[in-house]
C-alpha positions as CSV (number, residue, x, y, z in Angstrom):
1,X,-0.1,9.1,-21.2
2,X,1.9,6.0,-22.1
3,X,3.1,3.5,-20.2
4,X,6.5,4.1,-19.4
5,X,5.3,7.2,-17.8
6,X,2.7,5.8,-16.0
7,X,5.2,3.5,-14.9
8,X,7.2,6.3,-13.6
9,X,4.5,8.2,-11.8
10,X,3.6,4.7,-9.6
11,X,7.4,4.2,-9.0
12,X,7.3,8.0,-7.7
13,X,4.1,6.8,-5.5
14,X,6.3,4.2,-4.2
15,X,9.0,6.3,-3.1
16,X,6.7,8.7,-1.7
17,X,5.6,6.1,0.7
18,X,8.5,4.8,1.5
19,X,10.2,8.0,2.5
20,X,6.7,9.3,4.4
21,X,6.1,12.0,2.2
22,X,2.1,12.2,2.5
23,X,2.0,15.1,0.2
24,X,4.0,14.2,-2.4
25,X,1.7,11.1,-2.4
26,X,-1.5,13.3,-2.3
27,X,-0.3,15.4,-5.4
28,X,-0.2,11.9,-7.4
29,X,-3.4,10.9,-6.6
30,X,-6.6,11.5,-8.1
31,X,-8.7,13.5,-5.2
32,X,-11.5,11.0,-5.4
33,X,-8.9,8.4,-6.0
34,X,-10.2,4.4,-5.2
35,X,-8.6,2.0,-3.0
36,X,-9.8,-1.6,-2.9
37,X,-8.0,-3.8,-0.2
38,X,-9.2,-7.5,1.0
39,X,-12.1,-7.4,3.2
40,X,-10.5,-9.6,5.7
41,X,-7.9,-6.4,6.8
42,X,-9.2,-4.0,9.4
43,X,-8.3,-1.4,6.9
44,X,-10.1,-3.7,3.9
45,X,-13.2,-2.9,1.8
46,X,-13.5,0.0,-0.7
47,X,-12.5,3.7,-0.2
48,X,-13.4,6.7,-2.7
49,X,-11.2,9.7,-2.2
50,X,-8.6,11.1,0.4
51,X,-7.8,11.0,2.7
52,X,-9.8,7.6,3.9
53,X,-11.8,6.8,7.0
54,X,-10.3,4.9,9.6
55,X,-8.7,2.4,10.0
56,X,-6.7,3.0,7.0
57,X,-4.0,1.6,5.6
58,X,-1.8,4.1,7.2
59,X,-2.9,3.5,10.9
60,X,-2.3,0.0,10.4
61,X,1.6,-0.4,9.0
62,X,3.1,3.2,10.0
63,X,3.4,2.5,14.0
64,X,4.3,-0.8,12.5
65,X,7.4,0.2,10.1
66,X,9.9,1.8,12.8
67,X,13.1,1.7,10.1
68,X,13.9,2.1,6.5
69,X,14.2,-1.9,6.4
70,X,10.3,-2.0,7.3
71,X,9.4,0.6,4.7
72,X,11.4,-0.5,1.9
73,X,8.8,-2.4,-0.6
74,X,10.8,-3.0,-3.4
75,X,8.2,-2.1,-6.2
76,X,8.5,-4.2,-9.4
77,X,6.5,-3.2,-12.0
78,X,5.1,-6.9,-13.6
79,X,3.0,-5.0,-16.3
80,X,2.0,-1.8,-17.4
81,X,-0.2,-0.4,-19.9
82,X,-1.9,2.9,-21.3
83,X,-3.9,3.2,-18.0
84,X,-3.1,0.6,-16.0
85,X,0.4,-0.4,-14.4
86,X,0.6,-4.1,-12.0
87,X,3.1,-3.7,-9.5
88,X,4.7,-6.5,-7.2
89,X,6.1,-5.0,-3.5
90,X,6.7,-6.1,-0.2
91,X,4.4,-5.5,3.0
92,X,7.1,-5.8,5.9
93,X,6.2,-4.6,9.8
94,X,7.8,-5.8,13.2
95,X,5.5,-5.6,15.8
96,X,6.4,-4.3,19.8
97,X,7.4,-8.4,20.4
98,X,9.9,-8.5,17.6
99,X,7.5,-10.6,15.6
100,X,8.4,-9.4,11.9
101,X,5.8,-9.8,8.6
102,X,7.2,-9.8,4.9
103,X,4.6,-10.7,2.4
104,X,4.4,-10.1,-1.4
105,X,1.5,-8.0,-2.6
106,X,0.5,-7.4,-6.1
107,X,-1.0,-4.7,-6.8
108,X,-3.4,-3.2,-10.1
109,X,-3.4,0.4,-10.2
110,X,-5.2,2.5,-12.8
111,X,-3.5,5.5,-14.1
112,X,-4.9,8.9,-15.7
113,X,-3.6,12.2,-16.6
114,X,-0.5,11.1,-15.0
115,X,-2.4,10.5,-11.4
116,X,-3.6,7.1,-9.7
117,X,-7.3,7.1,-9.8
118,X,-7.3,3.5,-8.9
119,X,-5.9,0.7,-6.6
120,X,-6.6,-2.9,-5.8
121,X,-4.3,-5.1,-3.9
122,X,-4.2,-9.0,-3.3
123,X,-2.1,-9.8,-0.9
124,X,-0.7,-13.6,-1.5
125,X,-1.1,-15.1,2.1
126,X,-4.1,-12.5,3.9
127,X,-4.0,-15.5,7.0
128,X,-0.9,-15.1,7.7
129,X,-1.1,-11.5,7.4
130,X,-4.8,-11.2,9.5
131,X,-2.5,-13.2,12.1
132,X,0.3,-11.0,12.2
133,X,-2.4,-8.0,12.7
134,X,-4.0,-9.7,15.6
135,X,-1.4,-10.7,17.2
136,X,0.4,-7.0,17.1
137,X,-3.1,-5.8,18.4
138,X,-3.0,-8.2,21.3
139,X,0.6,-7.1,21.6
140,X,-0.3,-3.0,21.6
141,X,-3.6,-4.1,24.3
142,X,-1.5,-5.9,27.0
């Protein structure tokens, strides 16, 4: 595949997240798909297929994304290639305080016969966003 259609397929994965649609999201992924997220995250570290262990992604940001507004991530595709596409998007949450997080994340996903097999994210401030975790924790414990 080229690139403007791997292009389209993440831009698919995007929407599919966005509007909850966990199969649609399963269907584009590889099944022993890869997912690299910064160590410092409770969901961080490497994951090899799907779905992953806990805590995932998932756990973290879905009791943490109430409204469309928290879901949107307003993927913009930075590069793409014949296998690989770099995305920039938005992590937003509002915790049970009111205590919202927006952050830019760019992400490098790999892309093969027309399914992510890949994923690697670098979040652009991880303090901020450890801090915003912790604090919704302490938040969900009291």
């Amino acid at each position: 595949m080229g690139a403007s259609e791997n292009v389209q397929v993440m831009l698919e994965i995007f929407r599919s997240i966005e509007r909850r649609d966990a199969q649609r999201f399963l269907d584009l992924c590889h099944s022993d798909v890869e997912f690299h997220w910064p160590p410092s995250l409770p969901y961080g570290g490497a994951s090899r297929g799907r779905p992953g262990t806990s805590p995932t992604w998932s756990d973290t940001w879905l009791p943490l994304q109430p409204g469309e507004t928290e879901r949107r991530m307003d993927p913009r595709v930075v590069a793409a290639g014949d296998d690989e596409v770099v995305v920039l998007w938005r992590q937003r949450g509002i915790n049970p305080d009111g205590d919202r997080f927006d952050g830019p994340v760019l992400g490098l996903y790999q892309v093969l016969e027309g399914r992510l097999a890949r994923a690697q994210m670098f979040y652009f401030d991880t303090a901020a966003l450890v801090s915003f975790l912790a604090k919704t924790r302490g938040t969900a414990e009291t």
